[in-house]
VEXGU-195704 format. One line per field, with one value per atom (N, C-alpha, C): atom name; x, z, y. Coordinates in pm, whole numbers, plus 50000, padded with zeros to 5 digits. Example, Ala and Ser with C-alpha at 12.3 -4.5 7.8 and 13.67 -1.06 7.14 Angstrom:
BEGIN
atom <- [N	CA	C	N	CA	C]
c1 <- [51319	51230	51320	51285	51367	51290]
c3 <- [50780	50780	50780	50708	50714	50787]
c2 <- [49431	49550	49670	49775	49894	50003]
This chain:
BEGIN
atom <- [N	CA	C	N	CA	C	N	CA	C	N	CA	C	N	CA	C	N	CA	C	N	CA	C	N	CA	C	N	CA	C	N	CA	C	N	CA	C	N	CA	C	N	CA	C	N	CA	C	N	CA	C	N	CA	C	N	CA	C	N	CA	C	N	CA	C	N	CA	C	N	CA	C	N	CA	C	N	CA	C	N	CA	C	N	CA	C	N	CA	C	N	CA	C	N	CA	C	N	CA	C	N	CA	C	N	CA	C	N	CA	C	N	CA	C	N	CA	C	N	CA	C	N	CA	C	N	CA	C	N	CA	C	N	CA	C	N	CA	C	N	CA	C	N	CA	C	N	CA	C	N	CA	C	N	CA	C	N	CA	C	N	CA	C	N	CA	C	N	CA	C	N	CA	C	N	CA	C	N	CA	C	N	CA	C	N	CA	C	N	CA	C	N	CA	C	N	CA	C	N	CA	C	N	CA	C	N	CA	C	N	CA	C	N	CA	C	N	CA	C	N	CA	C	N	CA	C	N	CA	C	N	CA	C	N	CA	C	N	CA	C	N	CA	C	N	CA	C	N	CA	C	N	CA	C	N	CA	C	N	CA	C	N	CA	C	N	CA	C	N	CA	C	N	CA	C	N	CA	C	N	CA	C	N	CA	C	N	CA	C	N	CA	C	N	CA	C	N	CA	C	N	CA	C	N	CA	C	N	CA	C	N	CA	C	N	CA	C	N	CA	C	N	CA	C	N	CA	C	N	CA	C	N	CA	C	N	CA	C	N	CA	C	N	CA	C	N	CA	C	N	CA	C	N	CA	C	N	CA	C	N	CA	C	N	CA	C	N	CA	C	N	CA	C	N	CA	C	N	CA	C	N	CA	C	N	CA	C]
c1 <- [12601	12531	12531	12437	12426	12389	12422	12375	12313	12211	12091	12078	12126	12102	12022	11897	11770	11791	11797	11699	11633	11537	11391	11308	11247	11151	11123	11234	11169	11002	10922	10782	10762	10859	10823	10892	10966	11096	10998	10943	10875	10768	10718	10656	10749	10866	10976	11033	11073	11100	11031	10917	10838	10754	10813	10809	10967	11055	11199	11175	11137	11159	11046	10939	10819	10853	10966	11046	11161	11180	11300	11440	11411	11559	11508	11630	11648	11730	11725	11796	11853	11858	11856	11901	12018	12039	11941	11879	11848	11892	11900	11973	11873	11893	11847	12025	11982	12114	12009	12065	12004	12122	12035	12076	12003	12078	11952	11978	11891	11915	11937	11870	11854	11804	11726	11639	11710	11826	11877	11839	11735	11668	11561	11514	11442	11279	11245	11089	10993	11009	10963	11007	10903	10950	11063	11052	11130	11283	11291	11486	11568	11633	11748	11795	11796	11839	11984	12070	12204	12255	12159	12169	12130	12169	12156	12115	11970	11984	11917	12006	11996	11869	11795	11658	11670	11572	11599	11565	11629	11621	11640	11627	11590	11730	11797	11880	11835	11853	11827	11937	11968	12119	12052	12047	12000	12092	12192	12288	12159	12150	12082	12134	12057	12169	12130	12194	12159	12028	11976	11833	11715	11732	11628	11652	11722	11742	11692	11640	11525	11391	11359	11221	11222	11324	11386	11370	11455	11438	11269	11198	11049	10966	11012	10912	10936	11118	11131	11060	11091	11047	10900	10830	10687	10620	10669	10632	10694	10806	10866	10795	10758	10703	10547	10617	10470	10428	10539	10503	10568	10611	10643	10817	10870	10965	11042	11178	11249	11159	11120	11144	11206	11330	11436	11520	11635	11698	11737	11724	11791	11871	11959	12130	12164	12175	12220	12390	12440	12629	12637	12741	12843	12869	12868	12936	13001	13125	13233	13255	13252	13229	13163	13076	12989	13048	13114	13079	13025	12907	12889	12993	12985	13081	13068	12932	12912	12983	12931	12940	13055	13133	13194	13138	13025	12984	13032	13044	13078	12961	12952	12880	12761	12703	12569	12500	12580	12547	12509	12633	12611	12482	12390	12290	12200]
c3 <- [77422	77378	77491	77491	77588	77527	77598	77564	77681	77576	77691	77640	77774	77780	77840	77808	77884	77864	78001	77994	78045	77904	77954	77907	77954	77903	77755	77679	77575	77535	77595	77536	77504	77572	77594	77476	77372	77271	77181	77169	77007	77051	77155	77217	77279	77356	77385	77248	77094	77016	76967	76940	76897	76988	77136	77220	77197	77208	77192	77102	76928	76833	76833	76908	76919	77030	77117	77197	77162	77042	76985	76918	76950	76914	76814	76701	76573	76544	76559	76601	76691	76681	76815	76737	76866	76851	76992	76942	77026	77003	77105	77088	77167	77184	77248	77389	77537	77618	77700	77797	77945	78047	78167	78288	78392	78545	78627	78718	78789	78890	79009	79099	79259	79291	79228	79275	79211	79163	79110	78995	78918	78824	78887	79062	79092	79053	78936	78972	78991	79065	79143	79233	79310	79415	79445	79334	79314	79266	79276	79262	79354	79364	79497	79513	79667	79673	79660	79638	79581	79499	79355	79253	79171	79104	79007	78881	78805	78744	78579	78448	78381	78299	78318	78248	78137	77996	77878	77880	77860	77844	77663	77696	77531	77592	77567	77518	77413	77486	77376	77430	77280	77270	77195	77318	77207	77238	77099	77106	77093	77210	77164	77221	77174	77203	77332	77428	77537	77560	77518	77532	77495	77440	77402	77508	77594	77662	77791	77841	77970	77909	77787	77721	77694	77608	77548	77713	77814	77931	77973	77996	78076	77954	77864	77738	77771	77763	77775	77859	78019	78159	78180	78110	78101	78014	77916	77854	77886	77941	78018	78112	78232	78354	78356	78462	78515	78627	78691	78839	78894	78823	78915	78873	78974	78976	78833	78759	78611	78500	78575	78477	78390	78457	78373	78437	78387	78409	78319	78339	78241	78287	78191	78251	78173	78170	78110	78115	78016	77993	77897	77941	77853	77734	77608	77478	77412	77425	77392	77214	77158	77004	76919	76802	76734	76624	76490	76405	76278	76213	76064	75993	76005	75897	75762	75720	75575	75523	75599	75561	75619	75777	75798	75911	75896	75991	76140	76244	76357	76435	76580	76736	76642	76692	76702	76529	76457	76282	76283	76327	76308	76419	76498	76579	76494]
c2 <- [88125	88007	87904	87807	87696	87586	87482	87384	87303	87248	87208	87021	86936	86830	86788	86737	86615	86427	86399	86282	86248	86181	86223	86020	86003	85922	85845	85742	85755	85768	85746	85787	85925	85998	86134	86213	86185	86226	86294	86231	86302	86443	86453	86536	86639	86601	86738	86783	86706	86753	86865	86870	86945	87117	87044	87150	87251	87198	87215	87310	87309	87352	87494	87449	87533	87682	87588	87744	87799	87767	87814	87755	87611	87507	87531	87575	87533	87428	87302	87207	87113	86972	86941	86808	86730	86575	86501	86358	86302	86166	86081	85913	85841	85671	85637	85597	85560	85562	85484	85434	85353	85436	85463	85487	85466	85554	85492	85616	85634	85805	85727	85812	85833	85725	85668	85572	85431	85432	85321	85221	85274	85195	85125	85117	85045	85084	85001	85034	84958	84834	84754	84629	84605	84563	84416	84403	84301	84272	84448	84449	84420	84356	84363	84516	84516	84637	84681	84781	84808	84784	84720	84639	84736	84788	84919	84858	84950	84865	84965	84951	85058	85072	85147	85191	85266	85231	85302	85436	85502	85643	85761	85858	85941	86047	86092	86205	86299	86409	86572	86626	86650	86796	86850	87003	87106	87291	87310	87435	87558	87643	87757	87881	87966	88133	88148	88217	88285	88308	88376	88449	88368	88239	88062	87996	87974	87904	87838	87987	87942	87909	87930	87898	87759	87709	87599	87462	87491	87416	87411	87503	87563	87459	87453	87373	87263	87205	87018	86992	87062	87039	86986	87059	87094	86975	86945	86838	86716	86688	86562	86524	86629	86603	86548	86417	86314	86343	86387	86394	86213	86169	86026	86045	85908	85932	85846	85892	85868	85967	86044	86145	86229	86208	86263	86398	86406	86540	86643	86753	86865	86961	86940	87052	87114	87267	87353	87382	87351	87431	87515	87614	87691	87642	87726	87678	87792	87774	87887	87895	87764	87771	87715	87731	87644	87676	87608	87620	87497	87583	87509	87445	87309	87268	87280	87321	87293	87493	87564	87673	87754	87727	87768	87914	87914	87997	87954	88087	88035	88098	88030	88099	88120	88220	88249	88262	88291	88228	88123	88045	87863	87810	87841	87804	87856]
């Protein structure tokens, strides 16, 4: 199992959700968070420079099996991407256990 974290654009949330689910997430958390990349939050010319500065951003957590996973990323990617820069990032990790709390199912049941 993996888990797949994006951030991405809030404008862009409701459109990777529906891509997400359309490649296979059966489930998914998203929040709202502020951060800032490479470029420091600067997106115009009028920031001081070295002055970091935090831009609103969308979070997706999404647990999927092994074999969803490169589909699941190729979909967010695809529907996140502007081509400009705060587009966002996506990182794939390891997930050694899942289980259902309601049912008690574990790993690949509970996804």
């Amino acid at each position: 199992m993996k888990l797949i974290t994006a951030i991405i654009r809030t404008d862009d949330l409701p459109a990777v959700i529906n891509a997400a689910a359309d490649a296979g997430a059966r489930g998914l958390t998203a929040s709202k968070t502020s951060g800032f990349g490479q470029q420091y939050g600067h997106v115009r010319q009028a920031a001081r420079a070295g002055q970091p500065i935090l831009l609103p951003k969308a979070r997706v957590d999404v647990v999927v099996r092994d074999e969803d996973a490169d589909a699941v990323v190729n979909a967010i990617q695809k529907c996140a991407s502007t081509g400009s820069i705060g587009d966002g990032k996506i990182w794939v990790s390891p997930v050694e256990h899942v289980v259902r709390v309601r049912t008690g199912e574990r790993d690949g049941a509970a996804v």
